[in-house]
Structures are given as C-alpha cells and as structure tokens.
N, CA, C and O atoms as a MOPAC input file, in Angstrom:
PM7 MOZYME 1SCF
protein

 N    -30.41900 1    16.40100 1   -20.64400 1
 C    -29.93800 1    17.15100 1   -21.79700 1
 C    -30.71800 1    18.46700 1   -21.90400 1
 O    -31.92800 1    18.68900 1   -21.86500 1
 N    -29.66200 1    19.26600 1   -22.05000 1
 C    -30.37100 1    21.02800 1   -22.08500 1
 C    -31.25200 1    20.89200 1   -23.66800 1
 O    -30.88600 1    20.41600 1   -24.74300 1
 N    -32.46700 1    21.49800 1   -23.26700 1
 C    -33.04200 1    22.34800 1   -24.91200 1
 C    -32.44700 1    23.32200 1   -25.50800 1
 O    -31.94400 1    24.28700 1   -24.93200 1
 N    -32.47300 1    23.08400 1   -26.97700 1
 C    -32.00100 1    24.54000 1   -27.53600 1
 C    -32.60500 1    25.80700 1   -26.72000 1
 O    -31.57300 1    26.20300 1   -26.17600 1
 N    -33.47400 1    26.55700 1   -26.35800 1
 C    -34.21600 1    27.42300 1   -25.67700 1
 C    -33.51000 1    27.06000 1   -24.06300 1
 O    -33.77500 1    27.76100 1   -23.08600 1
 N    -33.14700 1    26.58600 1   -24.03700 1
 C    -32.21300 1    26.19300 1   -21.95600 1
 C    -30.85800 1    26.81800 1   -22.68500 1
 O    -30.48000 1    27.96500 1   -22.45000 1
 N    -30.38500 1    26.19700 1   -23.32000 1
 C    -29.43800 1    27.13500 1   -23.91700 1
 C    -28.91100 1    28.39400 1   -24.10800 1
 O    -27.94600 1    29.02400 1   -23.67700 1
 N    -30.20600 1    28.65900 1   -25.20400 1
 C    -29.91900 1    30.38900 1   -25.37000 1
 C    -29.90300 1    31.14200 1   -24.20000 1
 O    -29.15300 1    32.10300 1   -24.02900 1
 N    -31.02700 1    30.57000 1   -23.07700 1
 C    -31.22500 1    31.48600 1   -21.80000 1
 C    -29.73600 1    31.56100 1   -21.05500 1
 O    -29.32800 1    32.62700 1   -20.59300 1
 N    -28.91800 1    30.25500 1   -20.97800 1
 C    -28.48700 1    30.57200 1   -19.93400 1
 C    -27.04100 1    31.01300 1   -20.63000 1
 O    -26.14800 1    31.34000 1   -19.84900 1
 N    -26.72700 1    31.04400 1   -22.23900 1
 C    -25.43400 1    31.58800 1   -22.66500 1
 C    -26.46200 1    32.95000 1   -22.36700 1
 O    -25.98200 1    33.67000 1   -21.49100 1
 N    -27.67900 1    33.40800 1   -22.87800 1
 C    -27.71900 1    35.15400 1   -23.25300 1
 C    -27.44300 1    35.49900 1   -21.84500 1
 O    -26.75600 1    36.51900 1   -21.89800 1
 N    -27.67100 1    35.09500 1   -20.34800 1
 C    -27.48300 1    35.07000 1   -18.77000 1
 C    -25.64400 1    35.55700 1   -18.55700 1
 O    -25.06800 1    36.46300 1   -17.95500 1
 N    -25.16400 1    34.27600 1   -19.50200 1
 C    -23.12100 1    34.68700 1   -19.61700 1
 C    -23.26000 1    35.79300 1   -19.98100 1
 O    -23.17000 1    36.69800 1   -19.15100 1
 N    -23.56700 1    36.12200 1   -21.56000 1
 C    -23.17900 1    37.30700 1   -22.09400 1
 C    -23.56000 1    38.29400 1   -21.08300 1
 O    -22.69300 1    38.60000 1   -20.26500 1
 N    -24.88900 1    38.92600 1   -20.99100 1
 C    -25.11300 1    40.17900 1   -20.32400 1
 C    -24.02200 1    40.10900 1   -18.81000 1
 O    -23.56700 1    41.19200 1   -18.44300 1
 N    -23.72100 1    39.09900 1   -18.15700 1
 C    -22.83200 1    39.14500 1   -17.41700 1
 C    -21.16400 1    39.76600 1   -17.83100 1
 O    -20.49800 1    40.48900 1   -17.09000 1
 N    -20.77300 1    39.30500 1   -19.08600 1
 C    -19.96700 1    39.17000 1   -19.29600 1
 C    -19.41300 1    40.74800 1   -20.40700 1
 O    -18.34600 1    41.10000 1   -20.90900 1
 N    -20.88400 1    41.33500 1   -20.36900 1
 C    -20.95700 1    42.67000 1   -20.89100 1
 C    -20.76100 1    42.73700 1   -22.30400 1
 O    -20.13000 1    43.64000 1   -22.85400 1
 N    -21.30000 1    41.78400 1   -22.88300 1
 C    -21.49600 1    41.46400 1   -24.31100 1
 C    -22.20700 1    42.43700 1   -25.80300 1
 O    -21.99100 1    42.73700 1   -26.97700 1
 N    -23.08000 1    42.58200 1   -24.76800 1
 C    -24.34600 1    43.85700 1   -25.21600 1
 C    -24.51100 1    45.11900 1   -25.15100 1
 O    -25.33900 1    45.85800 1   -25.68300 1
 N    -23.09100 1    45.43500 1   -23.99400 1
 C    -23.20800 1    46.99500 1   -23.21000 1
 C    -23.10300 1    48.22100 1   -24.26700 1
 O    -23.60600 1    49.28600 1   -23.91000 1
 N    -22.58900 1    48.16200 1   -25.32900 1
 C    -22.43000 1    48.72400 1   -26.41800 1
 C    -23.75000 1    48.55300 1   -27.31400 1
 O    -23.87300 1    49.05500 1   -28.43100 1
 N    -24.68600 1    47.80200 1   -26.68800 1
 C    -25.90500 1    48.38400 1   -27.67600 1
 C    -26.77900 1    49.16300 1   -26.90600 1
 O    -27.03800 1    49.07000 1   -25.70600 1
 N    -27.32200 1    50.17000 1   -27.99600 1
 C    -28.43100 1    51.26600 1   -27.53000 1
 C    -29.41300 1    50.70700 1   -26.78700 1
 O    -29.81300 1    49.61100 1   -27.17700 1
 N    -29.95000 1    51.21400 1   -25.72900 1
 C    -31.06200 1    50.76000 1   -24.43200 1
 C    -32.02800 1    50.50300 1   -25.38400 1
 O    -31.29500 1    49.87600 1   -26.14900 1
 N    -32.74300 1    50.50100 1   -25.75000 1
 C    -34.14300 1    49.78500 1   -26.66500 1
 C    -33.36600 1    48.16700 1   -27.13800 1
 O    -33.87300 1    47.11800 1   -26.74200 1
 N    -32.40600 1    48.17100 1   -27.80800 1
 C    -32.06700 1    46.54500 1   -27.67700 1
 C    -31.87400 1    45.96700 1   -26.39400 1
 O    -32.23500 1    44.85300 1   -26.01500 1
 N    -31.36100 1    46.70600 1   -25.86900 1
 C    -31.02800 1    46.15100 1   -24.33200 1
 C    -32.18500 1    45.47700 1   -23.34500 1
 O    -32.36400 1    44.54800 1   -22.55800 1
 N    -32.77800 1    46.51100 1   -23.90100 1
 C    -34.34000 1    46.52000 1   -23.17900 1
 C    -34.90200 1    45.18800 1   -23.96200 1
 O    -35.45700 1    44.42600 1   -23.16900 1
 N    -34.89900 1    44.80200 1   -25.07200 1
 C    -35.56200 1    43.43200 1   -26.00000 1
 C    -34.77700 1    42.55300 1   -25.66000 1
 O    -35.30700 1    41.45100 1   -25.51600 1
 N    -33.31000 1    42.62600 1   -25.40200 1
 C    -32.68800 1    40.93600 1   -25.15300 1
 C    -33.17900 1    40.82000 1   -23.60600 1
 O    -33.57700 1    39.72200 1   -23.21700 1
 N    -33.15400 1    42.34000 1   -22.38600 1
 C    -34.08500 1    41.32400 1   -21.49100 1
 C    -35.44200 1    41.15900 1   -21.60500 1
 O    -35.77900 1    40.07400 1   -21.12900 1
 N    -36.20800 1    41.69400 1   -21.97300 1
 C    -37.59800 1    41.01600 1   -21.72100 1
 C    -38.11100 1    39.50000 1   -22.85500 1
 O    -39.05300 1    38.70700 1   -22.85800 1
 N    -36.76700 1    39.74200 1   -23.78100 1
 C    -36.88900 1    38.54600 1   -24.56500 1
 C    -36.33700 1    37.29100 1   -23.35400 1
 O    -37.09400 1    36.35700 1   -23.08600 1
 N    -35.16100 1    37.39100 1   -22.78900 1
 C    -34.38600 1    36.42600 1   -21.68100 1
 C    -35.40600 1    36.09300 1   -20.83700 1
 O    -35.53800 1    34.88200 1   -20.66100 1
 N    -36.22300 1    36.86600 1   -20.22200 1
 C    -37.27200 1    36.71900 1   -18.61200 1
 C    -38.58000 1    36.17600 1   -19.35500 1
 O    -39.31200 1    35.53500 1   -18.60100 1
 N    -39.05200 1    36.30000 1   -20.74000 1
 C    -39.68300 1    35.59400 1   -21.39000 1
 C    -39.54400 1    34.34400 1   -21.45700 1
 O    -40.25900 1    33.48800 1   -20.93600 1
 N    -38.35000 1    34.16700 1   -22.29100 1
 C    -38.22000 1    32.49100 1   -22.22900 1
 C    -37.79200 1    32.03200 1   -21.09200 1
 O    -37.18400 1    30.98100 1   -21.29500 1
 N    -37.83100 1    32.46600 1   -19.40200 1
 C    -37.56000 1    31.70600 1   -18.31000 1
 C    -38.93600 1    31.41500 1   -17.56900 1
 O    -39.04600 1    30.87300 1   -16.46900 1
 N    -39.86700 1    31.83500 1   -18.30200 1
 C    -40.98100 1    31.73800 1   -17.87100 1
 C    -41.67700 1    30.50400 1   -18.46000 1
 O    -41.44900 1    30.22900 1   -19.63800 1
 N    -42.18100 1    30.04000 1   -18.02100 1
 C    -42.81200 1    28.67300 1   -18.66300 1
 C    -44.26200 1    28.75500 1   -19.29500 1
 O    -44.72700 1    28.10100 1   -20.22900 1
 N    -44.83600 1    29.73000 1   -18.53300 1
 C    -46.33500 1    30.22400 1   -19.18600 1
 C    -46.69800 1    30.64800 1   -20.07500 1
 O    -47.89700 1    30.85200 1   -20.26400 1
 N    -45.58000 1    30.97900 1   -21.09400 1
 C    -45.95900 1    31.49200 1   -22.44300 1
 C    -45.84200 1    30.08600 1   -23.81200 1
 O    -45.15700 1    29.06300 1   -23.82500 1
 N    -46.82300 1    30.63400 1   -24.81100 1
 C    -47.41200 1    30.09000 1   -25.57000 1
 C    -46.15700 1    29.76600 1   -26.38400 1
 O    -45.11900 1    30.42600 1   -26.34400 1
 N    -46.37300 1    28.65800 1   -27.13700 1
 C    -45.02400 1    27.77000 1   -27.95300 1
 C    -44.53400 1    29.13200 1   -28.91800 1
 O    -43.65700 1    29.88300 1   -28.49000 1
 N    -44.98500 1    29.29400 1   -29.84000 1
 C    -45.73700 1    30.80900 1   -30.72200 1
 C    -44.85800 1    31.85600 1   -30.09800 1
 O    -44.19500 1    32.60600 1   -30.81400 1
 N    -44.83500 1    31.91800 1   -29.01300 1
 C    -44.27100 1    33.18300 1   -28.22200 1
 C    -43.10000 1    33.12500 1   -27.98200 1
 O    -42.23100 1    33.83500 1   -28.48900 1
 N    -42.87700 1    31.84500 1   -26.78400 1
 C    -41.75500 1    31.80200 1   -26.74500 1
 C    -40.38200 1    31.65800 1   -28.59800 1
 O    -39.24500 1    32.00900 1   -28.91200 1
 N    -41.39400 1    31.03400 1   -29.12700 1
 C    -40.38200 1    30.88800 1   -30.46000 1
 C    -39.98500 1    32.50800 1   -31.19600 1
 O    -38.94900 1    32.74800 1   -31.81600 1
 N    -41.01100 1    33.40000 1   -30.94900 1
 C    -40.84300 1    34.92000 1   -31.48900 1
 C    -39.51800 1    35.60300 1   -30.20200 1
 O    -38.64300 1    36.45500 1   -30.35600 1
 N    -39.86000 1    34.86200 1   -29.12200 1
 C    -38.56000 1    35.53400 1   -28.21000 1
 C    -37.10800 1    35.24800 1   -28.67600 1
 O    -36.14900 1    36.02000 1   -28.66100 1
 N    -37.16300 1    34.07700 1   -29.05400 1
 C    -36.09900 1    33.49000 1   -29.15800 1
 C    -35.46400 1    34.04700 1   -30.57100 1
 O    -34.24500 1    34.19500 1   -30.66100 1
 N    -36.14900 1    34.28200 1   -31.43000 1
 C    -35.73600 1    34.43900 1   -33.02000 1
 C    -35.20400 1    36.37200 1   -32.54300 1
 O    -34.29100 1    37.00800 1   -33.07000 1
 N    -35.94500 1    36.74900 1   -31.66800 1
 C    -35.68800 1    38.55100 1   -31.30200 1
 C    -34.12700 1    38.06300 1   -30.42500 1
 O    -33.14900 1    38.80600 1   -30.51100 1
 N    -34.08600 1    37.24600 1   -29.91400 1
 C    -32.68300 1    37.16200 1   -29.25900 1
 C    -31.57700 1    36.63800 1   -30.23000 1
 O    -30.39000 1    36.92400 1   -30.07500 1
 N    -32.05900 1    35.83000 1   -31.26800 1
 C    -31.01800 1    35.33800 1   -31.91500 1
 C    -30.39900 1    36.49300 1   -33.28500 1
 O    -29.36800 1    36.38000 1   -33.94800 1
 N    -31.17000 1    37.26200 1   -33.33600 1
 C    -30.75300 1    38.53500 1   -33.86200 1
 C    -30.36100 1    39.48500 1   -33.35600 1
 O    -29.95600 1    40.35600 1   -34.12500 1
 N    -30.30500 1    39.72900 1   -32.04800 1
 C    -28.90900 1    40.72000 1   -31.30100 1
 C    -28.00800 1    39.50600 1   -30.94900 1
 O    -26.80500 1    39.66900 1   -30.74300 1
 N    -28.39900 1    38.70500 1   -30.90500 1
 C    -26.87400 1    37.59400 1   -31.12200 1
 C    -25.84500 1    38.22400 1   -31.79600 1
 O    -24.84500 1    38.44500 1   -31.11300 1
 N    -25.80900 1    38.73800 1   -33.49300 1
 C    -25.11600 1    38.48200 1   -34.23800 1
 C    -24.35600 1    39.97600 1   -33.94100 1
 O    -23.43700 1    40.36100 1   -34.66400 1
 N    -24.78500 1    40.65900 1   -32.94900 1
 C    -24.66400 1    42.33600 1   -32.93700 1
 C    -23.58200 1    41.66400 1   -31.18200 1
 O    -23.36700 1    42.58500 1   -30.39400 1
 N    -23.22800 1    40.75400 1   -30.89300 1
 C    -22.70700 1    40.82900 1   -29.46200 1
 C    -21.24900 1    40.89700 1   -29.51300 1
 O    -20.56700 1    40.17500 1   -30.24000 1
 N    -20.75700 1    41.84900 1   -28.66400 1
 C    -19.27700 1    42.16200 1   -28.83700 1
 C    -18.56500 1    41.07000 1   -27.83500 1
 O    -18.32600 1    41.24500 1   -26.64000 1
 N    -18.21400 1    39.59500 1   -28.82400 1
 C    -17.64700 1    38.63400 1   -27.71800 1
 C    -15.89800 1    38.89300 1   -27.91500 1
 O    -15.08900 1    37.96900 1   -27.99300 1
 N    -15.54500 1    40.36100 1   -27.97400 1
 C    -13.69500 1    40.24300 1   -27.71800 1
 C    -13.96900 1    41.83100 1   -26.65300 1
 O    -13.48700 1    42.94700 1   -26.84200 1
 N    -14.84000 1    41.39700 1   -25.63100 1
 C    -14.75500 1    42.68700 1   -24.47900 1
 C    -13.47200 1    41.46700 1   -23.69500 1
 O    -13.20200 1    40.27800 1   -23.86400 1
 N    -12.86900 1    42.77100 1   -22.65300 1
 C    -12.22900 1    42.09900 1   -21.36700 1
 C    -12.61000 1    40.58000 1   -20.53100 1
 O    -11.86400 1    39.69100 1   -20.11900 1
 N    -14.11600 1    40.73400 1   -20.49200 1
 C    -14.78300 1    39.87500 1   -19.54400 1
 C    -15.38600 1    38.20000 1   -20.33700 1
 O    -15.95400 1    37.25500 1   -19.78900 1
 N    -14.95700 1    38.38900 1   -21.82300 1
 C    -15.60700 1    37.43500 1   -22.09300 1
 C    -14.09000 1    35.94200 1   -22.46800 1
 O    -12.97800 1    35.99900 1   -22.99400 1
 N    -14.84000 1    34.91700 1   -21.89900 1
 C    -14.03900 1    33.92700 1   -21.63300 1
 C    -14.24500 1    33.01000 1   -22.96200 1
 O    -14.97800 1    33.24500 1   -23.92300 1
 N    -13.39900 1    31.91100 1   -22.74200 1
 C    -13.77100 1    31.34700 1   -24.46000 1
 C    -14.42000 1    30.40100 1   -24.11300 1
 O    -14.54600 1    29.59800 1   -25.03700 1
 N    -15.14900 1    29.95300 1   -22.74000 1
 C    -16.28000 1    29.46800 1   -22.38800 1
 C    -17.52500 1    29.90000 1   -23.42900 1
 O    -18.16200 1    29.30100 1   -24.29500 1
 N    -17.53000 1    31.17700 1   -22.91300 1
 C    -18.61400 1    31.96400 1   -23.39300 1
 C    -18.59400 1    32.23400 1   -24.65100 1
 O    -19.47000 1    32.89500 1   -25.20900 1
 N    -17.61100 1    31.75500 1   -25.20600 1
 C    -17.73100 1    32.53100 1   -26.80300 1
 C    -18.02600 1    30.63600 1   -27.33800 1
 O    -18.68900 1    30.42100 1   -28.35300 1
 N    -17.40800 1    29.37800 1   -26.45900 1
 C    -18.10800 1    28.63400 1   -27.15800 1
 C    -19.26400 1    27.98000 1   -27.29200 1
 O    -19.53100 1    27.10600 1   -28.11600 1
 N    -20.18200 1    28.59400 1   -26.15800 1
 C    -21.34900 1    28.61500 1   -26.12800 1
 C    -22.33300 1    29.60700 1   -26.88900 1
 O    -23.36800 1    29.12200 1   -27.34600 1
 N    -22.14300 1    30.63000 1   -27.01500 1
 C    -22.35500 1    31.33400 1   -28.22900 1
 C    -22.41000 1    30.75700 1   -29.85500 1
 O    -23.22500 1    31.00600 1   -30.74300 1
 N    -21.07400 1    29.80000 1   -29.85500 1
 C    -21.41000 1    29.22600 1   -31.16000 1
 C    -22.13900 1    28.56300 1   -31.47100 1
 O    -22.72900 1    28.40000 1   -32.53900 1
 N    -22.18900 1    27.84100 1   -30.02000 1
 C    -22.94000 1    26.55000 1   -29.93400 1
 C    -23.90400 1    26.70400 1   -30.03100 1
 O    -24.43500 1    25.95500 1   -30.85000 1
 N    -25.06400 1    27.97200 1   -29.15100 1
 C    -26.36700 1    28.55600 1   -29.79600 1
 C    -26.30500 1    28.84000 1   -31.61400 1
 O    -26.93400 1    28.31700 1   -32.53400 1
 N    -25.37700 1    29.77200 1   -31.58900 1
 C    -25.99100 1    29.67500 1   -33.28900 1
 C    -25.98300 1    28.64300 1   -33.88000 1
 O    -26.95700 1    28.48700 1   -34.61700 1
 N    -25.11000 1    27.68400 1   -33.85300 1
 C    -25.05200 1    26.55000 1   -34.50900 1
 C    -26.18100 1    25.78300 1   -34.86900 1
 O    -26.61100 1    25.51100 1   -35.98900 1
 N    -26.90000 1    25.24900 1   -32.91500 1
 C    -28.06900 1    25.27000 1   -32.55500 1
 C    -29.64500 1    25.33400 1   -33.61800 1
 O    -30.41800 1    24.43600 1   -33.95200 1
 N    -29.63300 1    26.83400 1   -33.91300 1
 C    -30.55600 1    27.14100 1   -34.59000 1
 C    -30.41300 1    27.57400 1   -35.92200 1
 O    -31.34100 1    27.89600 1   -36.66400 1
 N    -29.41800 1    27.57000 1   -36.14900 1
 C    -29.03600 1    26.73200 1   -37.71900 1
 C    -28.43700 1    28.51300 1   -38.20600 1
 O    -28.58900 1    29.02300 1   -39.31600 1
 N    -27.85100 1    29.06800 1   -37.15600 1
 C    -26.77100 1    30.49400 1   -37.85500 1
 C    -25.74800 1    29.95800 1   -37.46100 1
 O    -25.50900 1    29.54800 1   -36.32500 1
 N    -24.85400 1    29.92600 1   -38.71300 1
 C    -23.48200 1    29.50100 1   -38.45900 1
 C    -22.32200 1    30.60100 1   -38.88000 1
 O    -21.93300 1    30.70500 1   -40.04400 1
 N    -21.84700 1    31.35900 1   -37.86300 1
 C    -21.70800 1    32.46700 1   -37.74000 1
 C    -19.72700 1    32.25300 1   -36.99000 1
 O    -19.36400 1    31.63800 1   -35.98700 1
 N    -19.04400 1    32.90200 1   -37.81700 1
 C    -17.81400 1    32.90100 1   -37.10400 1
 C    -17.09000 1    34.46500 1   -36.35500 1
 O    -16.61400 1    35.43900 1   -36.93800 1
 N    -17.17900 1    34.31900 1   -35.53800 1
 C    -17.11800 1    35.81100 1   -34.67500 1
 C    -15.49600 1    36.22600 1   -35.55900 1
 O    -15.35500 1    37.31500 1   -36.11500 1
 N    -14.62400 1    35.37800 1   -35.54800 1
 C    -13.46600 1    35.94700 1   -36.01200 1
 C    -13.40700 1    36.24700 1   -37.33400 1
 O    -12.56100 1    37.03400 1   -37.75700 1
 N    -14.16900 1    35.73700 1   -38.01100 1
 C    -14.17800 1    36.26800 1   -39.81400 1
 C    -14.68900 1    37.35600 1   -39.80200 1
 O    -14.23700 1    38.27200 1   -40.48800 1
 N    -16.23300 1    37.55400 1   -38.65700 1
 C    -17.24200 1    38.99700 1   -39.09400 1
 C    -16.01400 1    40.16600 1   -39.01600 1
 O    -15.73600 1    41.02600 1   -39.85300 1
 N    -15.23900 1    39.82100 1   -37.41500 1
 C    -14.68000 1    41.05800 1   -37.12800 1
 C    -13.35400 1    41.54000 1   -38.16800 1
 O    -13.00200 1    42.66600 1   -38.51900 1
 N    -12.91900 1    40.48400 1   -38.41800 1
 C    -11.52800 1    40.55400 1   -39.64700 1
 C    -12.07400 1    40.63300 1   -40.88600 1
 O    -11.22200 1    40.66500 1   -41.77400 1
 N    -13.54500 1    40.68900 1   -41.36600 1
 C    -14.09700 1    40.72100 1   -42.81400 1
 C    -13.14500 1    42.17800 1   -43.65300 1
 O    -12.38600 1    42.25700 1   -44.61900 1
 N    -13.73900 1    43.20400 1   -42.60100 1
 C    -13.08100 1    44.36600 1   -43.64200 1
 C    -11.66700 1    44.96000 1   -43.91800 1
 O    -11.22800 1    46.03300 1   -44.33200 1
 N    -11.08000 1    43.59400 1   -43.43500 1
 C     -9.12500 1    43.42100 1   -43.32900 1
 C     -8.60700 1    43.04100 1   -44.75600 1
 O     -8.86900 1    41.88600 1   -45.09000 1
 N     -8.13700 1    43.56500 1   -45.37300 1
 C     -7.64700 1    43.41800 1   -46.72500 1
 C     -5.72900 1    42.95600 1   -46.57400 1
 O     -5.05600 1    42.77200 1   -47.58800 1

C-alpha cells in the first residue's frame, strides 16, 4: 500500500508530465520541483519532508487539470491526494464558481 507522501510524488510526477503547472510563473515551478526531488529522497528529516509536502499541496490548488494532456486518470488522482490530506477540493466547482 502506497503512503500518502508515495502518492503526492508520483500524481505531482503525472501532472508536470501532463503540463499541469506550465502556466505557473518559474519561481513556483522551481518549488513544486525541488519540493518533488525532496520528497524522493529518503534522507530528509520527518519535519522536512512534511514542510515539502504542505509547499506542494498548495500549488496543488493553482494546477490547471482541463489542459489537452490531462487524463481523468490524473485528475483522479489529484483528488485522491487532496482528499488524502484532508483538502477536499472540486476542480469543477473552482472553475464554474464565477458562472452565474
């Protein structure tokens, strides 16, 4: 059975594949990877890895999952991370919120 943290790594691995993020400015870009290559590393401190993970789960909520490339694989693993760590987050309400 995957860990929550096996998780996030290998959906945030889909997304950037799947060009999820490409629309955010290089300084985030730059934090979801060194946050990702962080938590694939095993040598960092519980403490640490948990600050990586909380920096990834907040460009979570910023990821554009209705590009071309993203499958509904990937978008239900996405939920499944937020769910995970207790954001329960519906991609189709955020984007239809300001629909009257």
């Amino acid at each position: 059975m995957k860990t929550a943290s096996q998780l996030l790594v290998n959906t945030t691995g889909i997304l950037l594949q799947n060009h999820a993020f490409d629309h955010l400015p290089d300084e985030k870009l730059s934090l979801i990877r060194k946050s990702f290559f962080r938590l694939t590393n095993e040598k960092h401190s519980l403490s640490e890895r948990k600050q990586h993970e909380t920096a990834l789960l907040n460009l979570y909520a910023e990821a554009d999952l209705f590009t071309e490339t993203t499958s509904p694989q990937s978008m239900h693993q996405w939920q499944t991370v937020m769910n995970c760590f207790g954001r329960f987050t519906d991609p189709v309400i955020e984007q239809n919120s300001g629909i009257e």
